[in-house]
TORDREN-623210 format. One record per residue: residue number from 0; residue in three letters; x, y, z of N, C-alpha, C, CB in turn. Coordinates in nm, 4 decimals. Glycine has a CB too. Example, Ala and Ser with C-alpha at 12.3 -4.5 7.8 and 13.67 -1.06 7.14 Angstrom:
2
MIVEX:0:ALA:1.3190:-0.5690:0.7800:1.2300:-0.4500:0.7800:1.3200:-0.3300:0.7800:1.1308:-0.4473:0.9046
MIVEX:1:SER:1.2850:-0.2250:0.7080:1.3670:-0.1060:0.7140:1.2900:0.0030:0.7870:1.4084:-0.0598:0.5725
***
This chain:
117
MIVEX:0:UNK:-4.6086:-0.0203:1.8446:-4.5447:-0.0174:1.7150:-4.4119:0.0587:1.7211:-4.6379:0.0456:1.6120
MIVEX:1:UNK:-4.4031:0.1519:1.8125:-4.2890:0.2293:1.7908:-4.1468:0.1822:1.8897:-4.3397:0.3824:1.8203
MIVEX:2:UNK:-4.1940:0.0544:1.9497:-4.1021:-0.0050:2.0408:-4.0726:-0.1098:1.9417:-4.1557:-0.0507:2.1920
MIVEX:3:UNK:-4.1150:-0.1362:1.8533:-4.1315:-0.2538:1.7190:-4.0017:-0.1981:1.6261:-4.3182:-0.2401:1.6093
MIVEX:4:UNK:-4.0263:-0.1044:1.5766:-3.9936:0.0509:1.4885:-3.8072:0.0111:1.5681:-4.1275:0.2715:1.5716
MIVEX:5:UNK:-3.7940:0.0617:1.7012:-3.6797:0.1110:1.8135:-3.6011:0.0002:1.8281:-3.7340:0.1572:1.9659
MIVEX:6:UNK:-3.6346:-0.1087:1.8542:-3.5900:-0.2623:1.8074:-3.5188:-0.2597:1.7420:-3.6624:-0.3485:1.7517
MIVEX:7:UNK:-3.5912:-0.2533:1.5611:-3.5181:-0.2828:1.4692:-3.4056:-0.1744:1.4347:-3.6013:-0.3128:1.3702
MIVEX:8:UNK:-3.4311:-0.0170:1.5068:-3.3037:0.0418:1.4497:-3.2207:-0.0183:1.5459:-3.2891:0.2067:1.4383
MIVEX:9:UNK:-3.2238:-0.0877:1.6740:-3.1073:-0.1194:1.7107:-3.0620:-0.2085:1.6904:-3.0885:-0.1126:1.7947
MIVEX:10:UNK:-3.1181:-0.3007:1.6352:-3.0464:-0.4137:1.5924:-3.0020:-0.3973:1.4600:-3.1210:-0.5310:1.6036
MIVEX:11:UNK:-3.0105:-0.2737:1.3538:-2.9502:-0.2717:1.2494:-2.8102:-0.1967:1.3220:-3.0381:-0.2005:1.1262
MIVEX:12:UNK:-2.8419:-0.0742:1.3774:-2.6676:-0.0639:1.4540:-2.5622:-0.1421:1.5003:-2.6632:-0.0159:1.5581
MIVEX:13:UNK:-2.6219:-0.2240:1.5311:-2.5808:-0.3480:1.6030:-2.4950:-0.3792:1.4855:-2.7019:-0.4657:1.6529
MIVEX:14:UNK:-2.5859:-0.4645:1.3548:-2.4970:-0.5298:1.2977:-2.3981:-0.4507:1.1552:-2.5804:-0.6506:1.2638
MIVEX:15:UNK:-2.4295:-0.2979:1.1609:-2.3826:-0.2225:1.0939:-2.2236:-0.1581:1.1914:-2.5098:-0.1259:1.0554
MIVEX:16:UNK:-2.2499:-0.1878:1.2935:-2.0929:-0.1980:1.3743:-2.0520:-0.3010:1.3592:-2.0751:-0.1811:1.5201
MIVEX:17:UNK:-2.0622:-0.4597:1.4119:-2.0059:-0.5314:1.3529:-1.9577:-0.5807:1.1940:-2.0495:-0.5813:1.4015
MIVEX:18:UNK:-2.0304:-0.5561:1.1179:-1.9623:-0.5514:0.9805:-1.8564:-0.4429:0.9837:-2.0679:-0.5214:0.8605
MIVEX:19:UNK:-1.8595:-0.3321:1.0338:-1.7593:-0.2366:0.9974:-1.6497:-0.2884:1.0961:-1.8056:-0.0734:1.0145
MIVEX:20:UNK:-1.6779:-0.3468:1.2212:-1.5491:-0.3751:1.3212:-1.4815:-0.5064:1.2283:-1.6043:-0.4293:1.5155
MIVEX:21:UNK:-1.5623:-0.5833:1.1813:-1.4438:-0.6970:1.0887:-1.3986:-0.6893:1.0055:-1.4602:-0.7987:1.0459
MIVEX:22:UNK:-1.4662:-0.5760:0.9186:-1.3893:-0.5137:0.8329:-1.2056:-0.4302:0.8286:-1.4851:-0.4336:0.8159
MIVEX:23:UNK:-1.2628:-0.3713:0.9618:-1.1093:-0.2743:1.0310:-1.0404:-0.3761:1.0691:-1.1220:-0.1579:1.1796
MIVEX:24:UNK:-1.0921:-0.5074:1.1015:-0.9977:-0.5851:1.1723:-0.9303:-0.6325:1.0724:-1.0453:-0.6866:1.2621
MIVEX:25:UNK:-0.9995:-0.7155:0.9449:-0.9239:-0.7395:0.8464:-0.8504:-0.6760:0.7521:-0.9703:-0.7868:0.8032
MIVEX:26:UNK:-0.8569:-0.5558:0.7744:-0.7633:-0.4471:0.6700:-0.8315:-0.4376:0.5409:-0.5973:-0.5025:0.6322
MIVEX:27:UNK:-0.9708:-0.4721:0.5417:-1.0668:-0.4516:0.4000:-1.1428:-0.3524:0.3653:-1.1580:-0.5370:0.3846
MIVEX:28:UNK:-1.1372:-0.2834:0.3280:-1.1997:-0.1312:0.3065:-1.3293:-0.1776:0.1491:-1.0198:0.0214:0.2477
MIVEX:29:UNK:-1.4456:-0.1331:0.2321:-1.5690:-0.2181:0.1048:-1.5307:-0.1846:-0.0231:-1.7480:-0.1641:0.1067
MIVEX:30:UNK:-1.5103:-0.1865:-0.1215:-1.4760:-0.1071:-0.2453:-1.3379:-0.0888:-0.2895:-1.5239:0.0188:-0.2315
MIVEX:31:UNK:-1.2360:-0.0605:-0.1495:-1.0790:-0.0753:-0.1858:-1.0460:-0.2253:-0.2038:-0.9774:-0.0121:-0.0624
MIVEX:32:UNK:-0.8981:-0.1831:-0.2271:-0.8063:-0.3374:-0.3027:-0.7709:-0.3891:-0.2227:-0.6786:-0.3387:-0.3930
MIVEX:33:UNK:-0.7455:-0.4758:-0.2014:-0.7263:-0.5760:-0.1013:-0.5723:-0.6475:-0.1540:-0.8711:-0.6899:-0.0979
MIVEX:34:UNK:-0.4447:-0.6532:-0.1182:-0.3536:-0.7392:-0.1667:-0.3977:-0.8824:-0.1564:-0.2325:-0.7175:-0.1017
MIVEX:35:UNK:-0.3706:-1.0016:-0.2991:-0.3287:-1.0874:-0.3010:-0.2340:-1.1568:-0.2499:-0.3298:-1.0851:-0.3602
MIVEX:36:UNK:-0.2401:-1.2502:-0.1416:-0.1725:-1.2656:-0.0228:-0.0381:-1.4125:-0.0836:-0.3139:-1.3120:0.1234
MIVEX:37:UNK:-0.0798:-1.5102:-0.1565:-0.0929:-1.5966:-0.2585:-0.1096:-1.5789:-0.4188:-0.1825:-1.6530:-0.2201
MIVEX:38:UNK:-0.0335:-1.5313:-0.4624:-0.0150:-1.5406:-0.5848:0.0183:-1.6735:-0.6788:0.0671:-1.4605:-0.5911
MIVEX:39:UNK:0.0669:-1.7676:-0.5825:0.0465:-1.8845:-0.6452:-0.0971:-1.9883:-0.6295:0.1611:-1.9491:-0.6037
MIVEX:40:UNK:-0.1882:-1.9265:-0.5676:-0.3054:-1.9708:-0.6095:-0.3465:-2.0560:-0.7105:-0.3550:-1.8911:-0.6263
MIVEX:41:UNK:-0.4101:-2.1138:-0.7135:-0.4931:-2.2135:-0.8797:-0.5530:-2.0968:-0.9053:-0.6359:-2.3789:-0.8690
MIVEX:42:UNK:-0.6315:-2.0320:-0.8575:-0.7573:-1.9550:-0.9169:-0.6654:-1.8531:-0.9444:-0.9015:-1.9144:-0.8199
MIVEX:43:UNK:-0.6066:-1.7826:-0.9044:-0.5190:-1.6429:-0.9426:-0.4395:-1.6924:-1.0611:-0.4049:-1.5797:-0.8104
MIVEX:44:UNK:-0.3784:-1.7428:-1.0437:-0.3091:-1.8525:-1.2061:-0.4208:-1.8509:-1.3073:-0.2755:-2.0623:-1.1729
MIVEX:45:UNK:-0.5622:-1.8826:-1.2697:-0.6478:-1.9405:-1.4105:-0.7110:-1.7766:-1.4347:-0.8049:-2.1019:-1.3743
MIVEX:46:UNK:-0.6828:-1.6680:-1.3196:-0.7281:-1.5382:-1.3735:-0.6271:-1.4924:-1.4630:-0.7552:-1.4338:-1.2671
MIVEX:47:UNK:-0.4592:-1.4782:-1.4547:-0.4009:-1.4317:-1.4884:-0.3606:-1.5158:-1.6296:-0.3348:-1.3998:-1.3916
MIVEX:48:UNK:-0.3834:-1.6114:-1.6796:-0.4158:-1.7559:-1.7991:-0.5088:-1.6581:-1.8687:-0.5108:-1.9426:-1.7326
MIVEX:49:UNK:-0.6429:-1.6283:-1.8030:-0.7411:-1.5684:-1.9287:-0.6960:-1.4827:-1.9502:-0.8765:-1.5352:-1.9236
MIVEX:50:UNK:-0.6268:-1.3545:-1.8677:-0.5904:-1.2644:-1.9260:-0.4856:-1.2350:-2.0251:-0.5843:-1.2147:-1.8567
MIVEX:51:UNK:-0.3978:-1.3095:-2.0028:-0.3072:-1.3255:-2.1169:-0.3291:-1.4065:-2.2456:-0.2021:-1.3732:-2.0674
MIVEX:52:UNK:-0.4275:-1.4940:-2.2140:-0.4777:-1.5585:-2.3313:-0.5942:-1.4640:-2.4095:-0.5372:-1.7030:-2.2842
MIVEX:53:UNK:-0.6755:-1.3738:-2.3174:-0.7737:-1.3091:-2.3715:-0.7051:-1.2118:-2.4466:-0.8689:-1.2603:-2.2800
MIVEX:54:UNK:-0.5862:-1.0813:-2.4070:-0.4696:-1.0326:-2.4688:-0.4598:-1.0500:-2.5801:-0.3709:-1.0676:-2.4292
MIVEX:55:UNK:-0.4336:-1.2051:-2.6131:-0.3794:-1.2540:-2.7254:-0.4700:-1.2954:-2.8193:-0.2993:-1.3484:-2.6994
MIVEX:56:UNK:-0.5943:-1.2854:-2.7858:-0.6923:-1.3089:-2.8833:-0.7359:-1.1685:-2.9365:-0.8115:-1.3925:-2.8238
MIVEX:57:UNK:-0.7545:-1.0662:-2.8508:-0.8059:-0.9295:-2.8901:-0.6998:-0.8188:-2.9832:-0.8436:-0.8595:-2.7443
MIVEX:58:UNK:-0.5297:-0.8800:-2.9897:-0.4429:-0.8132:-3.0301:-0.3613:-0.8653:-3.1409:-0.3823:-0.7837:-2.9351
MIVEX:59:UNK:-0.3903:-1.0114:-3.1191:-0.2706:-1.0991:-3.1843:-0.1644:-1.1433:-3.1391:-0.2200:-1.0531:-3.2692
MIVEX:60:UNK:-0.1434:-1.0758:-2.9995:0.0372:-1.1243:-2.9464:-0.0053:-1.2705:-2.9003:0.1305:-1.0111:-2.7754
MIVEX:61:UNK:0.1496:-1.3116:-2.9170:0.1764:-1.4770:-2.8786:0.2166:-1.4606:-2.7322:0.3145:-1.5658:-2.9774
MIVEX:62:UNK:0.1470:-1.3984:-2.6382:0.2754:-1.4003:-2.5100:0.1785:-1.5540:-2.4360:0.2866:-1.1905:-2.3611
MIVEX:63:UNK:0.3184:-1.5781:-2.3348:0.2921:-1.7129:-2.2657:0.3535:-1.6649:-2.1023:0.3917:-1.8653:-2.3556
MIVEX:64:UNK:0.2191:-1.6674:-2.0473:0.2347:-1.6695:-1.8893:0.3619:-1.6831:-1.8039:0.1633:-1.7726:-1.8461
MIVEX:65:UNK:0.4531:-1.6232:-1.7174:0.5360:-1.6730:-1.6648:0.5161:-1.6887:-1.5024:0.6361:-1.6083:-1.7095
MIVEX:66:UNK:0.4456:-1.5750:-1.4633:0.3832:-1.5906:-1.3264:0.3596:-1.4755:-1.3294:0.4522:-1.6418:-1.2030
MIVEX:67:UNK:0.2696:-1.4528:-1.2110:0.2232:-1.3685:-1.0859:0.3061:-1.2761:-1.0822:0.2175:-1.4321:-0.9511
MIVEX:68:UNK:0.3014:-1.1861:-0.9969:0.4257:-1.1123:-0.9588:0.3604:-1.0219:-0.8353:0.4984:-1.0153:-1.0975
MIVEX:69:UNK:0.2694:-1.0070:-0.8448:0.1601:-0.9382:-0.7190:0.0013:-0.9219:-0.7456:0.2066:-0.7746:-0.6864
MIVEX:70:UNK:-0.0311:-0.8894:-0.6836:-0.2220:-0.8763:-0.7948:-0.2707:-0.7859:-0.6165:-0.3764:-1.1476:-0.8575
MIVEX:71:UNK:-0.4121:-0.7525:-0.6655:-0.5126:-0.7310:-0.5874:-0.6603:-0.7759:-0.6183:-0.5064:-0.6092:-0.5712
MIVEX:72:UNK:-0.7217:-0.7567:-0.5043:-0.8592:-0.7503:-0.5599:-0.9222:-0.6559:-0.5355:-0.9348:-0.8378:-0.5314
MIVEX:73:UNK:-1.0532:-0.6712:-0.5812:-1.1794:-0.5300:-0.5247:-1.2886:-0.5698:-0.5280:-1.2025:-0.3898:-0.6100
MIVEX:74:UNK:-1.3253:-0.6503:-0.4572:-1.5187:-0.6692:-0.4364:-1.6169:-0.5626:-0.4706:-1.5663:-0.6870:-0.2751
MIVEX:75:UNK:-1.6398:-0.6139:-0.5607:-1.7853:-0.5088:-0.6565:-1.9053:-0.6323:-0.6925:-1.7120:-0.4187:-0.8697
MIVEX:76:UNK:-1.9261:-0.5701:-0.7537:-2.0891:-0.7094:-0.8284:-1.9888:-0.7980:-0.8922:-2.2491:-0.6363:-1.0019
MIVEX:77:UNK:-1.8963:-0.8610:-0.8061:-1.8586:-0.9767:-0.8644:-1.6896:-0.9842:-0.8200:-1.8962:-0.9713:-1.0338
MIVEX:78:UNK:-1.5809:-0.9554:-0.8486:-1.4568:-0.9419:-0.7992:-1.3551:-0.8889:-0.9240:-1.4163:-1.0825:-0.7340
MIVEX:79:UNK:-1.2894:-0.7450:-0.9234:-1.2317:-0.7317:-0.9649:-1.0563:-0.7472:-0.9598:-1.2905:-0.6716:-0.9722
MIVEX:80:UNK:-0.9994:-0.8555:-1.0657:-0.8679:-0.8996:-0.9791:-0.7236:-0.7194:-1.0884:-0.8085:-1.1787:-1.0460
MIVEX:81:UNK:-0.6654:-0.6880:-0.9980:-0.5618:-0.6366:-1.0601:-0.4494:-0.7047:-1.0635:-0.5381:-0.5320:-1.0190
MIVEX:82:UNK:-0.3871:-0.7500:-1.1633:-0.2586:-0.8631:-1.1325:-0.1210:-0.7917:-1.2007:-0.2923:-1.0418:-1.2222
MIVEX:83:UNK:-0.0437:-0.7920:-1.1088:0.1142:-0.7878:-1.2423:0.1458:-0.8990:-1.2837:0.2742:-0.7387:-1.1928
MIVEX:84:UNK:0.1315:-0.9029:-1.3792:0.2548:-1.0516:-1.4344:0.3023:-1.0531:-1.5572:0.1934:-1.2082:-1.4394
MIVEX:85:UNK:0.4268:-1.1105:-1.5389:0.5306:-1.1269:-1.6485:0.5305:-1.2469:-1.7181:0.6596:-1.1133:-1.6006
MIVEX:86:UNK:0.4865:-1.2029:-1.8317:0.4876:-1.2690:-1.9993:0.5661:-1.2823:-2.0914:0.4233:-1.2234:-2.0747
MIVEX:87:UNK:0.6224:-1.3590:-2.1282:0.7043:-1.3467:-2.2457:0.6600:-1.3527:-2.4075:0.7905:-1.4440:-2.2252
MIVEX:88:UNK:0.6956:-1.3288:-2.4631:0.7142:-1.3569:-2.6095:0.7922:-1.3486:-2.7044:0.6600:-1.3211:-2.6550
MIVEX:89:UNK:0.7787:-1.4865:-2.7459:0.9273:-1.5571:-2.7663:1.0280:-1.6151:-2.6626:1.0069:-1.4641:-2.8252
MIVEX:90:UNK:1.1227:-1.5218:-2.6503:1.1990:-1.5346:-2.5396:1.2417:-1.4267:-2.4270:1.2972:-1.5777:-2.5886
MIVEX:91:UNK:1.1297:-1.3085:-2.4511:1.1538:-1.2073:-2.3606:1.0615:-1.1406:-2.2562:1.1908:-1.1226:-2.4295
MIVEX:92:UNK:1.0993:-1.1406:-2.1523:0.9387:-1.1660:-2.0825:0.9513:-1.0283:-2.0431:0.9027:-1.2969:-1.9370
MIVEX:93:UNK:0.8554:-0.9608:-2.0267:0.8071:-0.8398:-1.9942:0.7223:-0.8066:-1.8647:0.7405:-0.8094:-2.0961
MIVEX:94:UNK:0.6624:-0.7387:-1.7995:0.5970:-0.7146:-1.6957:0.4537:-0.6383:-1.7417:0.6898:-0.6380:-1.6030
MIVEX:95:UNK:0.3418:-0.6659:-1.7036:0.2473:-0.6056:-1.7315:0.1226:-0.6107:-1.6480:0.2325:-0.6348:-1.8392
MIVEX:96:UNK:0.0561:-0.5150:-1.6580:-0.0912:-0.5035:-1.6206:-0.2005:-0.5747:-1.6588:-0.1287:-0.4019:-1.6472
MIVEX:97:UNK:-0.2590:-0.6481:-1.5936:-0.4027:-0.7174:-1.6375:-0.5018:-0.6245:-1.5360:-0.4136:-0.9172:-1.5995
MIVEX:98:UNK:-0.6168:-0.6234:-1.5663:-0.7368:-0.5947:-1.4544:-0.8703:-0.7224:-1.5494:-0.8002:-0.3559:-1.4513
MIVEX:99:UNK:-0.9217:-0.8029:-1.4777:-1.0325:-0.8758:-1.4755:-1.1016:-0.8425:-1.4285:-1.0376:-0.9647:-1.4488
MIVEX:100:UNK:-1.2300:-0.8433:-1.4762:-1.3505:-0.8826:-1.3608:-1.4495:-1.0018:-1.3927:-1.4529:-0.7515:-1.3391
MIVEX:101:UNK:-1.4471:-1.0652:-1.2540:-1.5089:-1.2031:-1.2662:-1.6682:-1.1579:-1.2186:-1.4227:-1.3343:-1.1546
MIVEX:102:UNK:-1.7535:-1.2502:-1.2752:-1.8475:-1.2913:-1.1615:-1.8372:-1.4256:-1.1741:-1.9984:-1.2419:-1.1660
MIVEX:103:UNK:-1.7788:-1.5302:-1.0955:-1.8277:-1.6796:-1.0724:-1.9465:-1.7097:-1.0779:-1.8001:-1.7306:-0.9614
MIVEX:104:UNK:-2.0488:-1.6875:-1.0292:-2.2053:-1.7401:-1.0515:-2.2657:-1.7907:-1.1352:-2.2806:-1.6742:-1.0466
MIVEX:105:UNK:-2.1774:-1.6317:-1.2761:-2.2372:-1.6256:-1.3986:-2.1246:-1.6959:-1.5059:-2.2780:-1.4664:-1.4306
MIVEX:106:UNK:-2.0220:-1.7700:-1.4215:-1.9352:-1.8025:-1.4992:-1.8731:-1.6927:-1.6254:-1.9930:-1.9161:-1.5425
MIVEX:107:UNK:-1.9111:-1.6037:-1.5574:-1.8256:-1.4847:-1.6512:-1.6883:-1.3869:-1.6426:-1.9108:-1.3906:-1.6626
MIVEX:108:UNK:-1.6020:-1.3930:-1.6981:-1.5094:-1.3147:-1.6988:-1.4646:-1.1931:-1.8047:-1.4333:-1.3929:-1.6872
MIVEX:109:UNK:-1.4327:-1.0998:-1.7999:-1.4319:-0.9684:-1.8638:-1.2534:-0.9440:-1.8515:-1.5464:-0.8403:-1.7702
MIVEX:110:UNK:-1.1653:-0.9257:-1.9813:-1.0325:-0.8223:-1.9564:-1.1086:-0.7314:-1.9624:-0.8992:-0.8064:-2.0551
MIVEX:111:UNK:-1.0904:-0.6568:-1.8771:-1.1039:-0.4853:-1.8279:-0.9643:-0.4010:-1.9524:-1.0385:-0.4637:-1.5864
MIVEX:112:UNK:-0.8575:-0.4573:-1.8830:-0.7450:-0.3773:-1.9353:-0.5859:-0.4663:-1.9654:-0.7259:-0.2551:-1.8162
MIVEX:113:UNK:-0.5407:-0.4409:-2.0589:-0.4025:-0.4945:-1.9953:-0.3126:-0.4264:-2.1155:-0.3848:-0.6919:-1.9770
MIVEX:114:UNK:-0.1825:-0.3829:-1.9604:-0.0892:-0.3170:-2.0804:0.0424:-0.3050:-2.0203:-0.1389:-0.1612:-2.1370
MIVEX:115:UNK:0.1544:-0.2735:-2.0846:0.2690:-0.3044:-2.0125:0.3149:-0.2044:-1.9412:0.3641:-0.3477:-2.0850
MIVEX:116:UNK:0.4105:-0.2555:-1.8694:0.4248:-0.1596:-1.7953:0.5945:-0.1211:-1.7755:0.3467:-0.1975:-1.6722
***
């Protein structure tokens, strides 16, 4: 039993180094932000859409999407996106903060925050 037991801690080392070696390799820290590499994405577009549309439902402003401008993410129970992007309203576009958090599974999305900056 205890060669049973000796096994399995080594094969959890095993794969508790490799998760951490692809991790270092990819520059992903579990819990840190990760830059958005693609900001013109579909999906980064339809995050940064709810958020400015969600904005505008919780406040009243009319602003209308102009793009991206940088974002991150953060893998938690689901993906938290941080995005800059510049909105206008009317005719003056501004720069601002969104933070989302998605879970896809649950088809759910949350504004966390958004404010200018």
């Amino acid at each position: 039993m205890k060669l049973h037991n000796n096994v399995a801690i080594v094969v959890l080392l095993i794969l508790s180094v490799s998760v951490i070696s692809e991790a270092v390799k990819n520059h992903v820290l579990v819990g840190g932000w990760t830059p958005i590499r693609d900001t013109k994405d579909p999906h980064v577009a339809e995050i940064a859409e709810f958020a400015v549309t969600e904005y505008g439902k919780q406040s009243g402003a009319k602003l209308i999407l102009v793009k991206v401008i940088k974002g991150e993410t953060q893998v938690v129970s689901g993906t938290n996106y941080r995005l800059v992007l510049s909105a206008k309203d009317k005719s003056v576009a501004k720069n601002y903060e969104a933070l989302v958090w998605e879970k896809p599974w649950l088809h759910f999305r949350n504004l966390t925050s958004f404010k200018p900056l």
